[in-house]
N, CA, C and O atoms as CSV, one atom per row, in Angstrom:
chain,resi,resn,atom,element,x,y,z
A,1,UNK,N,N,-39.056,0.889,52.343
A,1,UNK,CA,C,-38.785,-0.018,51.258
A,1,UNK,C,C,-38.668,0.756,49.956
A,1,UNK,O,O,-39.433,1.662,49.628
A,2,UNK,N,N,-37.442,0.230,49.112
A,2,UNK,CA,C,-37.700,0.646,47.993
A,2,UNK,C,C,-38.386,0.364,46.983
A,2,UNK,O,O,-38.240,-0.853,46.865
A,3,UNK,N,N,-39.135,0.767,46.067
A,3,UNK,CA,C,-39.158,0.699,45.173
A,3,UNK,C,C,-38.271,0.521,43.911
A,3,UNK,O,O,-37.152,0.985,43.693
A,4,UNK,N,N,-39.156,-0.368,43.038
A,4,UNK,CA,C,-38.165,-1.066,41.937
A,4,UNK,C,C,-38.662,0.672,41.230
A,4,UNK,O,O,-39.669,1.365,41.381
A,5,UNK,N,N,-37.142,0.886,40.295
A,5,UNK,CA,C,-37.453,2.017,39.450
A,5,UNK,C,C,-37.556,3.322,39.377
A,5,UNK,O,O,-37.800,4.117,38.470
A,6,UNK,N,N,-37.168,3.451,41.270
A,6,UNK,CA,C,-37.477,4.640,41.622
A,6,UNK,C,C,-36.069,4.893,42.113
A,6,UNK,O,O,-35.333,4.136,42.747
A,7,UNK,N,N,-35.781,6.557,41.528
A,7,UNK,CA,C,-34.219,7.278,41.345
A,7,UNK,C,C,-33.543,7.104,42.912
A,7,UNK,O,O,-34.245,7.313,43.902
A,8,UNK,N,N,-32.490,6.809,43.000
A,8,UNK,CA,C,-31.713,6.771,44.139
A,8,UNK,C,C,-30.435,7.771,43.792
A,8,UNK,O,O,-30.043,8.191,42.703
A,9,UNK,N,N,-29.974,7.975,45.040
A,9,UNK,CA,C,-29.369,9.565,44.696
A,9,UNK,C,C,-27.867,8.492,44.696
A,9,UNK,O,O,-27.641,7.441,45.295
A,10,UNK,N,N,-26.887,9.449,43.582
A,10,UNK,CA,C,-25.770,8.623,44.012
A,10,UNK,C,C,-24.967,9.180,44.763
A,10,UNK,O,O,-24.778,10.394,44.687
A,11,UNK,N,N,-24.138,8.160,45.912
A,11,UNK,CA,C,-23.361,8.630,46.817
A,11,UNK,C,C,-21.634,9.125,46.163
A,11,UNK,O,O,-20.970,8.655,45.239
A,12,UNK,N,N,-21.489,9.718,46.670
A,12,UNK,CA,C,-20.317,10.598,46.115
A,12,UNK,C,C,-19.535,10.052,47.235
A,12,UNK,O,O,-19.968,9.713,48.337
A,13,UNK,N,N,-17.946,10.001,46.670
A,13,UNK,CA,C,-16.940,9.328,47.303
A,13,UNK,C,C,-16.178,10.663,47.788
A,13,UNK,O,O,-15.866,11.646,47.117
A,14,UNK,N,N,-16.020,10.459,48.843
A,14,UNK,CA,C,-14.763,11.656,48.962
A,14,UNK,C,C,-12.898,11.268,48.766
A,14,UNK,O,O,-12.372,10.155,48.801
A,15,UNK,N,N,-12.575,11.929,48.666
A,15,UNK,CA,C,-11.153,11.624,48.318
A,15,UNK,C,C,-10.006,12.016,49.292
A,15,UNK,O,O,-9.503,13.119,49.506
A,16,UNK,N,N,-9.754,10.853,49.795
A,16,UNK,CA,C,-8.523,10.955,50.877
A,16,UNK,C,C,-7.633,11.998,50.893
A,16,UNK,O,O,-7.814,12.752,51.850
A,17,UNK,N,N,-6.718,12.305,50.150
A,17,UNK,CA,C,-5.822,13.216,49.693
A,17,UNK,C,C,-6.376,14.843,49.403
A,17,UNK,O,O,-5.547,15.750,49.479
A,18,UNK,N,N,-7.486,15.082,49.145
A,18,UNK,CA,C,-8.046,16.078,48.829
A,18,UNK,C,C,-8.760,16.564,50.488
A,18,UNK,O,O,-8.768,17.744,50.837
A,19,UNK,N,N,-9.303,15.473,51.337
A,19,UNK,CA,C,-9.607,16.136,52.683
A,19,UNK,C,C,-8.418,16.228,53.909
A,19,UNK,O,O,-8.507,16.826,54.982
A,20,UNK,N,N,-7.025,15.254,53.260
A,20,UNK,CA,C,-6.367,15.471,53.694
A,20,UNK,C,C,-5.466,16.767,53.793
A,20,UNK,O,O,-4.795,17.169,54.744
A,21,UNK,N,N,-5.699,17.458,52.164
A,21,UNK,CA,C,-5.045,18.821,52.069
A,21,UNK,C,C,-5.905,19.992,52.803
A,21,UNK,O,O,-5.390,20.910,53.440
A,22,UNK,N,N,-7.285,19.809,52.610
A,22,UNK,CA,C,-7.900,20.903,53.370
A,22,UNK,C,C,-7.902,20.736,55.111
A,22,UNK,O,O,-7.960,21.678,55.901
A,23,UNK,N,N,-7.848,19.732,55.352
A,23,UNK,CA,C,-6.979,19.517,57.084
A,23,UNK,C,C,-5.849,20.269,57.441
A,23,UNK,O,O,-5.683,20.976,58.435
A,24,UNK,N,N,-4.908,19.970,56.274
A,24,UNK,CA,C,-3.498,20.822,56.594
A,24,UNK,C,C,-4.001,22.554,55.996
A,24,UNK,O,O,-3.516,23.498,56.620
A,25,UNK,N,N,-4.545,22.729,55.317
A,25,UNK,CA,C,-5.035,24.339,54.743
A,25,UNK,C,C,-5.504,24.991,56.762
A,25,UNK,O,O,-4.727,25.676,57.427
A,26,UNK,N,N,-6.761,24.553,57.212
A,26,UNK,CA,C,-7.178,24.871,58.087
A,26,UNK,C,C,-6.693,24.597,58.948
A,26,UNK,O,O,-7.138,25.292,59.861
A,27,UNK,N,N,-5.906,23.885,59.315
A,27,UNK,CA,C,-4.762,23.590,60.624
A,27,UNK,C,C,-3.975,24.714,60.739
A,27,UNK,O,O,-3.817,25.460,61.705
A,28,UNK,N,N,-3.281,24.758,59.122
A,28,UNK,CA,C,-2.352,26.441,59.018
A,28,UNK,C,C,-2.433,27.556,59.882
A,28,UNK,O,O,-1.700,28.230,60.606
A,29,UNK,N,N,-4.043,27.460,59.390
A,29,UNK,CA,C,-4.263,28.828,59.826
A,29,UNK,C,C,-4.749,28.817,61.556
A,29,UNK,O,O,-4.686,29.814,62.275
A,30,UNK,N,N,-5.216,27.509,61.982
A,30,UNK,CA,C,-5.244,27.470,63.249
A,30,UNK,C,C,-3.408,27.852,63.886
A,30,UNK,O,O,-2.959,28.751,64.596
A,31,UNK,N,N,-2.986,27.054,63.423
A,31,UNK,CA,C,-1.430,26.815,64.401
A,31,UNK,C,C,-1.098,28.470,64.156
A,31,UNK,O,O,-0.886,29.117,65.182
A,32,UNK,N,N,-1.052,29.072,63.067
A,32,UNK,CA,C,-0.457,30.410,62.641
A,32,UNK,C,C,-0.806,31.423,63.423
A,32,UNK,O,O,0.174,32.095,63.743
A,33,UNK,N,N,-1.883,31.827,63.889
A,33,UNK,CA,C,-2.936,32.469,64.852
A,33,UNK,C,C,-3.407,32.334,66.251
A,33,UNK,O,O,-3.817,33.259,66.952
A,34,UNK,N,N,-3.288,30.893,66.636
A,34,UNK,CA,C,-3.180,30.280,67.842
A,34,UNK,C,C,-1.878,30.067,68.944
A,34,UNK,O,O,-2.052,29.907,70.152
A,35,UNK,N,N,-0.734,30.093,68.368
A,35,UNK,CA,C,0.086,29.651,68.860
A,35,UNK,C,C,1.216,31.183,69.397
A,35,UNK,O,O,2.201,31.571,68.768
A,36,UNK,N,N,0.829,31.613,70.317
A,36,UNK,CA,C,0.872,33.038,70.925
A,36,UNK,C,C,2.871,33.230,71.156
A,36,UNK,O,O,3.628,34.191,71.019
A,37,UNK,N,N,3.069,31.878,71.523
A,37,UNK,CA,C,4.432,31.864,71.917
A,37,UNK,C,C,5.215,32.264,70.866
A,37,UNK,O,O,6.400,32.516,71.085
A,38,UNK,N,N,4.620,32.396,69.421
A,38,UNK,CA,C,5.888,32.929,68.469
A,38,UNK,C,C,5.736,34.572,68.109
A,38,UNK,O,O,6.540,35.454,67.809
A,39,UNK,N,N,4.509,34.520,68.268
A,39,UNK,CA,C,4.501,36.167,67.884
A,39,UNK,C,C,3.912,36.829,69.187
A,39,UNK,O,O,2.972,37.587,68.950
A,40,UNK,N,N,4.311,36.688,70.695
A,40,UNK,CA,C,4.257,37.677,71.311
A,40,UNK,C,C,5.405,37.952,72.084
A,40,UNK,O,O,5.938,37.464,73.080
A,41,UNK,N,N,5.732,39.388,70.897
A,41,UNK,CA,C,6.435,39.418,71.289
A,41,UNK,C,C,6.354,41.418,70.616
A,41,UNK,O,O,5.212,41.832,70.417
A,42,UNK,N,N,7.173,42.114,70.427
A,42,UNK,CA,C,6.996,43.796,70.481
A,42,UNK,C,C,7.809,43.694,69.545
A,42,UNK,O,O,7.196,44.149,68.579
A,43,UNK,N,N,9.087,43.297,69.115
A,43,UNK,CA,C,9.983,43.701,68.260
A,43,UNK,C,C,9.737,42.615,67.130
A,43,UNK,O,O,9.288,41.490,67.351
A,44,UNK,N,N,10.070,43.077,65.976
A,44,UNK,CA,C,10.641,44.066,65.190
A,44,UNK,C,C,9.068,44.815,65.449
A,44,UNK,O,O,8.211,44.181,66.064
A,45,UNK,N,N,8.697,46.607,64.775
A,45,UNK,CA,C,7.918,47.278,64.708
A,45,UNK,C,C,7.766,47.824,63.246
A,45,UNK,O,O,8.561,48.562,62.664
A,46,UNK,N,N,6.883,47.444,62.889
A,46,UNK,CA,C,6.619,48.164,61.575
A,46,UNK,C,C,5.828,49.100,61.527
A,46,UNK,O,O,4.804,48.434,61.683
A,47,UNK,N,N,5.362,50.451,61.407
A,47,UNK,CA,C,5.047,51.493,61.154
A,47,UNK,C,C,4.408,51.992,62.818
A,47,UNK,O,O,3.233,52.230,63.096
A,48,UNK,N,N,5.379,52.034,63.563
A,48,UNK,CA,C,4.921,51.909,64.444
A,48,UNK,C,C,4.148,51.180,65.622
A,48,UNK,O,O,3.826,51.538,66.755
A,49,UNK,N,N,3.960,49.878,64.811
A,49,UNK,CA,C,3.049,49.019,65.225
A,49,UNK,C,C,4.095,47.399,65.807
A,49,UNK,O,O,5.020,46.853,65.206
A,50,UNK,N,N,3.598,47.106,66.868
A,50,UNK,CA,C,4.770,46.467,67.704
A,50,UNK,C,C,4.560,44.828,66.782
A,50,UNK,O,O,3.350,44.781,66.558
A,51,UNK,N,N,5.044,43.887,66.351
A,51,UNK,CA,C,5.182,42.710,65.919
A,51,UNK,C,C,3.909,41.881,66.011
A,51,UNK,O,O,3.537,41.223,65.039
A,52,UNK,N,N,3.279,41.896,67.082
A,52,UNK,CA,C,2.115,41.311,67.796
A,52,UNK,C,C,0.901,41.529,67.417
A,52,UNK,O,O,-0.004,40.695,67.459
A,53,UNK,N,N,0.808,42.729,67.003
A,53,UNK,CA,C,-0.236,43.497,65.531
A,53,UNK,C,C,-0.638,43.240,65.199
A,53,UNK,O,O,-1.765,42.771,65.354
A,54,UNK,N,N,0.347,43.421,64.098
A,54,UNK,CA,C,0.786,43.226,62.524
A,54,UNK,C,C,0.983,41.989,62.381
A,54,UNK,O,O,0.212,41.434,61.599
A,55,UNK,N,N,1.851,41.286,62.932
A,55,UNK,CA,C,1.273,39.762,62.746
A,55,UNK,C,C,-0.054,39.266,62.580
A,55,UNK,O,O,-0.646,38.502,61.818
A,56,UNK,N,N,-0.304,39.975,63.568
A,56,UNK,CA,C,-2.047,38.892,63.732
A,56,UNK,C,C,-2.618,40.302,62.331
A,56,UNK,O,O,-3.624,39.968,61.706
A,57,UNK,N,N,-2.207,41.223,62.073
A,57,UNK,CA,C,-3.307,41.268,60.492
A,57,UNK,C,C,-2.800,40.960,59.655
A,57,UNK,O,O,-3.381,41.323,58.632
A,58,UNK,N,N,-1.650,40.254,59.429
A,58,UNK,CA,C,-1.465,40.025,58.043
A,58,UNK,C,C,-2.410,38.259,57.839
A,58,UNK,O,O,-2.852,37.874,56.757
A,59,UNK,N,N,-2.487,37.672,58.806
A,59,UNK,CA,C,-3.147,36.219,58.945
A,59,UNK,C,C,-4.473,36.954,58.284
A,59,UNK,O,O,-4.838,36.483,57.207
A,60,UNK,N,N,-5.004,37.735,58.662
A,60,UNK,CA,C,-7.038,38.029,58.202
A,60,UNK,C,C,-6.888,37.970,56.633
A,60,UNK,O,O,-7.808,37.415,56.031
A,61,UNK,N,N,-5.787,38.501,55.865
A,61,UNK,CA,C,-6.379,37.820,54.785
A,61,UNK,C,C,-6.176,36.608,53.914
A,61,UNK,O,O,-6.778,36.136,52.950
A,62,UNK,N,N,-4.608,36.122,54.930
A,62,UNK,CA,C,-4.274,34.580,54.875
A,62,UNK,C,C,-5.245,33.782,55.352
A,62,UNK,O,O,-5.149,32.630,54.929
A,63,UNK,N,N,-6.108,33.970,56.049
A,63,UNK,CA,C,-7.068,32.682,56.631
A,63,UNK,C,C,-8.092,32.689,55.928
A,63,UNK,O,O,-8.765,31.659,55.973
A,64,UNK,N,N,-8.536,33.716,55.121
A,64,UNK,CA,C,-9.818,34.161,54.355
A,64,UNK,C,C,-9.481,33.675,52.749
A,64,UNK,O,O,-10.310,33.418,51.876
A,65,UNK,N,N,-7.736,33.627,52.632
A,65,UNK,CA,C,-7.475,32.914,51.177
A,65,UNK,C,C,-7.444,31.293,51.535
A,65,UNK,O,O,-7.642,30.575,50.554
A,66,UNK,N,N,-7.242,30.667,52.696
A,66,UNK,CA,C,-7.289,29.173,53.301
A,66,UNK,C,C,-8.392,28.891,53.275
A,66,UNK,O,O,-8.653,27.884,52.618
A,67,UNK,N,N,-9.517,29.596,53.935
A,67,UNK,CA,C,-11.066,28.725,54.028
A,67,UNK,C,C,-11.460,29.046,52.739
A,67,UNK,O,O,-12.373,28.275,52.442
A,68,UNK,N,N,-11.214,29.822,51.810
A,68,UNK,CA,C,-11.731,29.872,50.637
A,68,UNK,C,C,-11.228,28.457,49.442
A,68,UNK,O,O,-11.868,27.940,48.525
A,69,UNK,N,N,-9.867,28.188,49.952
A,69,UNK,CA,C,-9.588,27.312,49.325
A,69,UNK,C,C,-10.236,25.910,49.847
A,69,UNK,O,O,-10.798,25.133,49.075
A,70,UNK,N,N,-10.112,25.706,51.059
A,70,UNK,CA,C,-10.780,25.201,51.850
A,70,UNK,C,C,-11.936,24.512,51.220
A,70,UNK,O,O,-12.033,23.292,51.087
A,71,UNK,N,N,-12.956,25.560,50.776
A,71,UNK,CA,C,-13.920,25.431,50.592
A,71,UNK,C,C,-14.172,24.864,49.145
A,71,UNK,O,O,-15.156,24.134,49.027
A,72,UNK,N,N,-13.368,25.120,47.976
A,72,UNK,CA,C,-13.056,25.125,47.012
A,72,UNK,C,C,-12.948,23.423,46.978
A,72,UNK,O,O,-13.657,22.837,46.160
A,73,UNK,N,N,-12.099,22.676,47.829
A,73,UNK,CA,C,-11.296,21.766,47.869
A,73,UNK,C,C,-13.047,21.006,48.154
A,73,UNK,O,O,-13.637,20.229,47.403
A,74,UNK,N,N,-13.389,21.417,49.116
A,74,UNK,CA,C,-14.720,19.986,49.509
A,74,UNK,C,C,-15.712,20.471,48.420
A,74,UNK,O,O,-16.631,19.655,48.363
A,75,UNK,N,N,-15.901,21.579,47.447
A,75,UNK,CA,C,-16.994,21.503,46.503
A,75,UNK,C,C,-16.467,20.672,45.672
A,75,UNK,O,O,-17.428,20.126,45.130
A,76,UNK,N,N,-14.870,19.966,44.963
A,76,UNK,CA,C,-14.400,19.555,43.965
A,76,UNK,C,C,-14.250,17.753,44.694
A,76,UNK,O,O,-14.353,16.742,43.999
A,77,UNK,N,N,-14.019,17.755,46.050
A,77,UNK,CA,C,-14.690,16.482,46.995
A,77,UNK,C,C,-15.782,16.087,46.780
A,77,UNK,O,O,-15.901,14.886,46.536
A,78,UNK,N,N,-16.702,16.752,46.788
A,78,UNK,CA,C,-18.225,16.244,46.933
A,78,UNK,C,C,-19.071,16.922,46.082
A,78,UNK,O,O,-19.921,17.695,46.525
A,79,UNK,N,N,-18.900,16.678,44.720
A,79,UNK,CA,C,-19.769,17.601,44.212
A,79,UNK,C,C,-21.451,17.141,44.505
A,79,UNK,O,O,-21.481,15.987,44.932
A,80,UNK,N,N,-22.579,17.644,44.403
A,80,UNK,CA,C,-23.535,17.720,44.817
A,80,UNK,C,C,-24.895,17.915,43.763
A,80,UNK,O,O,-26.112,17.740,43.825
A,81,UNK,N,N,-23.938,18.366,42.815
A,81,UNK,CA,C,-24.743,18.818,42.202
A,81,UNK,C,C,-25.478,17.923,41.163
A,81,UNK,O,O,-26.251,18.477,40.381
A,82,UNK,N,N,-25.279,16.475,41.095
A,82,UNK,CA,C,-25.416,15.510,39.958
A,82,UNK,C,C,-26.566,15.194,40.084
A,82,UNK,O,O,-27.084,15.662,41.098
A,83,UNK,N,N,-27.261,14.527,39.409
A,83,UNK,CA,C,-28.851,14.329,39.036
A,83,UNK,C,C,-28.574,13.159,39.681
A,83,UNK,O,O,-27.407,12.779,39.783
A,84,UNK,N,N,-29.737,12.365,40.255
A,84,UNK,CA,C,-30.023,11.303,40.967
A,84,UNK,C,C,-30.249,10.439,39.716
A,84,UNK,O,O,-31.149,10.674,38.910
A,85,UNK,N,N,-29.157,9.169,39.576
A,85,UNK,CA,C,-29.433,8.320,38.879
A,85,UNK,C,C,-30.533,6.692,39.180
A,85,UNK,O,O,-30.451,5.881,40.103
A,86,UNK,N,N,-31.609,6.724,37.825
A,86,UNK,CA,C,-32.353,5.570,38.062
A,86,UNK,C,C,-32.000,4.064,37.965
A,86,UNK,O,O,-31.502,3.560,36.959
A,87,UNK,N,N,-32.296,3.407,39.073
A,87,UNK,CA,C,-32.100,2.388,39.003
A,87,UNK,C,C,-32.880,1.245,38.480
A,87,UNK,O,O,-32.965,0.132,38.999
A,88,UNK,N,N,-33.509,1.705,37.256
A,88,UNK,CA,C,-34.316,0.711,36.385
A,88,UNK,C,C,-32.990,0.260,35.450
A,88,UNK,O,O,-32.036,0.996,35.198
A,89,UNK,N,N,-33.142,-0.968,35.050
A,89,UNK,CA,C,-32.133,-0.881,33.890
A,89,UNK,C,C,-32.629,-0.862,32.607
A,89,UNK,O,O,-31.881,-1.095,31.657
A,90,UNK,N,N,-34.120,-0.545,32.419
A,90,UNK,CA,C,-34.908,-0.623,30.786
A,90,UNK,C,C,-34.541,1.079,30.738
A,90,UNK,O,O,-34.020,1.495,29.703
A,91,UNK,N,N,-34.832,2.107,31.924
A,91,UNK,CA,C,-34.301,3.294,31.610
A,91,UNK,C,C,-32.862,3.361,31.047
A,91,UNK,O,O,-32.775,3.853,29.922
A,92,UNK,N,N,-31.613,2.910,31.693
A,92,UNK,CA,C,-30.522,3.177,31.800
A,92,UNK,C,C,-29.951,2.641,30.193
A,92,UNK,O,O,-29.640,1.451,30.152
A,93,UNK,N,N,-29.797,3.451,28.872
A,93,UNK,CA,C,-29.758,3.276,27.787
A,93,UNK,C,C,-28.774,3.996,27.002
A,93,UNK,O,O,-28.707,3.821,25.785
């Protein structure tokens, strides 16, 4: 039971469009990395190194700029950090 007067935390809304973009951010990088049928393959070769590689390193620091954004996206979703507002209304002034 609650108590009259005593702080209740407020619930934070998340925002459709904003978890919808970090879905497509982390999907990216799933489909980009996962999906073997486009990059296995040997040709073209860049420095010696057959397509199949080098593909898969240029993704390590594409997926590391995605979950960062990623991450970016649900701290500006849900911020967390707000003081628990009281639900007295003689406080609330």
């Amino acid at each position: 039971m609650a108590q009259q007067g005593q702080a209740q935390p407020i619930r934070n809304r998340s925002h459709p469009a904003i978890l919808a973009l970090i879905t497509v951010l982390l999907a990216a990088s799933l489909v980009g990395t996962l999906w073997v049928p486009f990059y296995a393959r040997s040709k073209p070769a860049l420095g010696g190194f057959p397509f199949f590689y080098w593909y898969q390193m240029i993704w390590i620091p594409i997926v590391a700029i995605l979950s960062w954004l990623a991450y970016l996206l649900t701290k500006a979703a849900r911020p967390g950090s707000e003081a628990p507002r009281s639900t007295d209304p003689e406080q609330a002034a």
